[in-house]
N, C-alpha and C positions, 0 to 999 in steps of 0.2 A: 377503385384501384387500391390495394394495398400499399399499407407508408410504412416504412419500415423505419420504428423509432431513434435516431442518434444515440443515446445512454442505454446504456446494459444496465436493466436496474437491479441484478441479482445477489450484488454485494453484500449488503446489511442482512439477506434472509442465510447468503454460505454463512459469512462470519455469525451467526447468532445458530446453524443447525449441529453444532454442536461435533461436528465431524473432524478429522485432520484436513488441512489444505497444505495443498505443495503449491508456490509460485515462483516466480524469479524476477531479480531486479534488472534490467535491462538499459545501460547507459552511453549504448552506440546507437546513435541517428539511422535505426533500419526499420521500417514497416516491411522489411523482408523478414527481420530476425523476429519482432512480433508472432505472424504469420506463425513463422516454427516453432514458436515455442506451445501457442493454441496448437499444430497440429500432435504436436509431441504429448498432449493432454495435459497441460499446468493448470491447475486451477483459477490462477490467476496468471499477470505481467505486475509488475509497479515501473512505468517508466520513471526514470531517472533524471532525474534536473538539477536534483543538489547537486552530485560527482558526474552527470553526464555532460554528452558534449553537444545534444539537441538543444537548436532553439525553439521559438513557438511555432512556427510554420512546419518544423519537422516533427515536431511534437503531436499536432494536431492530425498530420498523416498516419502516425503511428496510431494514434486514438482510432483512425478510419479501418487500418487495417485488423486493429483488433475485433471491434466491431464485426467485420465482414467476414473474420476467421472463426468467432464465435468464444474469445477471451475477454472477459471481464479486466479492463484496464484502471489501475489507479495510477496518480501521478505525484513522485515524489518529489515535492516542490517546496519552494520557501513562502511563509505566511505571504507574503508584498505581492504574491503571482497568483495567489489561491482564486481570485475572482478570474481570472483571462482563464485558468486551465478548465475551469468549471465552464466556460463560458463556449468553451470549444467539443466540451463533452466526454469530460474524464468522467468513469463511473464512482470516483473516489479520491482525496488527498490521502498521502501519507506524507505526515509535518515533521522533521525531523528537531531536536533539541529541547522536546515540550518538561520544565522541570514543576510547575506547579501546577494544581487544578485549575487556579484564576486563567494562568496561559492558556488552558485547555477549552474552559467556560469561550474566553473569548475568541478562541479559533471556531468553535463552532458558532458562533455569529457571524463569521464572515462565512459562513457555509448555508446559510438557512437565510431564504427568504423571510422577512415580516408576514406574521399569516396568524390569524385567530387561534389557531387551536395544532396541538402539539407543539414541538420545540422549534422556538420564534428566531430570528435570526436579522443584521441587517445588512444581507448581500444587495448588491445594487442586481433592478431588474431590468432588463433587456429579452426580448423575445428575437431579436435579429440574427441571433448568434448560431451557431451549428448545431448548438444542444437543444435549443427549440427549433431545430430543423429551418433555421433562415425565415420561419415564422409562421412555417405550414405544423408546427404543436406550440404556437403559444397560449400565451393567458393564466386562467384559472390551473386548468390543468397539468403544463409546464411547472407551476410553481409545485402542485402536490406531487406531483411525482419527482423533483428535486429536493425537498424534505424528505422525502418517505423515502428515497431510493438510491440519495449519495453516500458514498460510505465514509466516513474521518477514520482513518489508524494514526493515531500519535504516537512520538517515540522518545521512549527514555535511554538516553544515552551516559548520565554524570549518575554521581550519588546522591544532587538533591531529588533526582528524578525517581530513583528508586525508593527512596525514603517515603515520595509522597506516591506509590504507584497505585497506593488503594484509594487513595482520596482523586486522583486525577483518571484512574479508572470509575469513580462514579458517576461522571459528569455526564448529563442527559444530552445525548448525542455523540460521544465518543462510541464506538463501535469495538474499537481495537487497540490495545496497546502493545507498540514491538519493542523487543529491547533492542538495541544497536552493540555488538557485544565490543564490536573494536573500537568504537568511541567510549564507550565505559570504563574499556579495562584503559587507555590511553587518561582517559580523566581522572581514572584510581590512581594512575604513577605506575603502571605497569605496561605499558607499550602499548603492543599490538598482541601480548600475550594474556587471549580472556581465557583461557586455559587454567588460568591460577586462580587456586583455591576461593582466595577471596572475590577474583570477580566472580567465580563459578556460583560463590551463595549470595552473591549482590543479583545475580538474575534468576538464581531460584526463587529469591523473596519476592522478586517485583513478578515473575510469574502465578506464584502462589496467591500473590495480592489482589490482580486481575481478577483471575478464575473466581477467587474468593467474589469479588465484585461481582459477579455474574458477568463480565465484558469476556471478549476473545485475547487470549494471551498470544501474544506471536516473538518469532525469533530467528535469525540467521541460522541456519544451518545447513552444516556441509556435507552431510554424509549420514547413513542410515543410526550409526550408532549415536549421534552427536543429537539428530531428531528424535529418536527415541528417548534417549534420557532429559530432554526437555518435554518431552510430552508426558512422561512420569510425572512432571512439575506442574504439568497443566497447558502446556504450549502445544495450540491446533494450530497458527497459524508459522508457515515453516516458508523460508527462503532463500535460496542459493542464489548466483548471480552469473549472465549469459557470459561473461569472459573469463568466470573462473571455469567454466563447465568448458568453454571451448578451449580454453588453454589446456586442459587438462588432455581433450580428446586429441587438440594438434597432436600433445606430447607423445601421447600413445599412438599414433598413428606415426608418426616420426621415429619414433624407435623400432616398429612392428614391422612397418612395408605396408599398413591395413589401407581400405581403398574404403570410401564411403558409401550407401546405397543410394541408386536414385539415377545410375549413368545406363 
């Protein structure tokens, strides 16, 4: 009988094939909106944990629904959660605040099993959990395909973070680094406005820094013009967010008369 494995392990081979990715950040408790957003074609989800309102039980639903719609889910979590989200079968953390390589070093040990050979790590082992299939894929196996096929995206948000974005981009297991452009421009003394000049070349550098690193450079983005001129920079990994995209569509639909597809 076919076992259809828990973890999408396709993350580490998108982010390294050198392509544009579009995803979106998703911080309402819906394995419904999951669902849509796979069937809409995103490349990825990153649920949301820092700013969302899911706990772990809703969390892990959402993980299921991805899975079964055919989207590669990471989960945007704080370091102290990284073992229970991984344990439930997220394909990926994204760590938000990461300002030094050391931070970065030691996030991917709490991501990587102890294991002889590639990049070691010391997550706590359990085969009981959903990610080894309640224990119909544990073992040996479970653990190689957890090193080899979880993804870390780290994110720079401040200016110590960009300062070091090439050095915390080389750390052996980072995959990804996104920049967070509204915590950045907020931590330069400029609001919510990453618009200005100066944040604008605080994320060019840390994008250029990445690429240069041979890692995946990635970044918030709103809109075609906004992904384009980051992808100039070197930014493949691109991401909007399910309530800005749905507020937008209410809006337009609320001014229009417009009726949705699907009745």
């Amino acid at each position: 009988m076919h076992q259809f494995h828990p973890i999408d392990p396709r993350l580490p081979d998108l982010l390294r094939s050198g392509k544009r990715l579009r995803g979106v950040f998703n911080g309402l408790p819906s394995p419904a909106i999951v669902e849509m957003c796979a069937y809409a074609g995103f490349d990825f989800i990153v649920i949301d944990n820092e700013h969302g309102s899911s706990d772990l039980q809703i969390t892990e639903h959402m993980l299921r629904a991805a899975r079964a719609s055919g989207i590669p889910p990471l989960v945007r979590c704080f370091e102290q959660d990284i073992a229970r989200i991984l344990d439930m079968g997220a394909s990926g953390v994204q760590i938000p605040m990461v300002d030094t390589a050391k931070q970065a070093a030691d996030i991917v040990q709490k991501i990587r099993y102890p294991h002889r050979s590639g990049v070691s790590g010391l997550r706590g082992s359990a085969f009981s959990t959903r990610a080894a299939g309640y224990g119909a894929f544990g073992g040996p196996a479970h653990t190689k395909l957890s090193n080899e096929h979880i993804a870390l995206v780290v994110m720079i948000e401040t200016p110590e973070g960009v300062a070091n974005a090439a050095e915390i981009a080389a750390v052996d297991g980072v995959d990804a680094v996104f920049v967070g452009p509204n915590d950045l421009a907020h931590n330069m003394g400029y609001e919510n406005r990453w618009g200005e000049a100066e944040v604008q070349r605080a994320i060019e550098h840390a994008l250029r820094a990445v690429a240069a690193a041979g890692k995946c450079p990635g970044v918030l983005a709103l809109g075609e013009d906004e992904e384009n001129k980051y992808a100039a920079w070197g930014g493949r990994y691109f991401a909007s967010t399910t309530t800005g995209l749905m507020t937008q569509a209410f809006r337009q639909a609320a001014q229009s008369g417009a009726r949705g597809a699907g009745y």
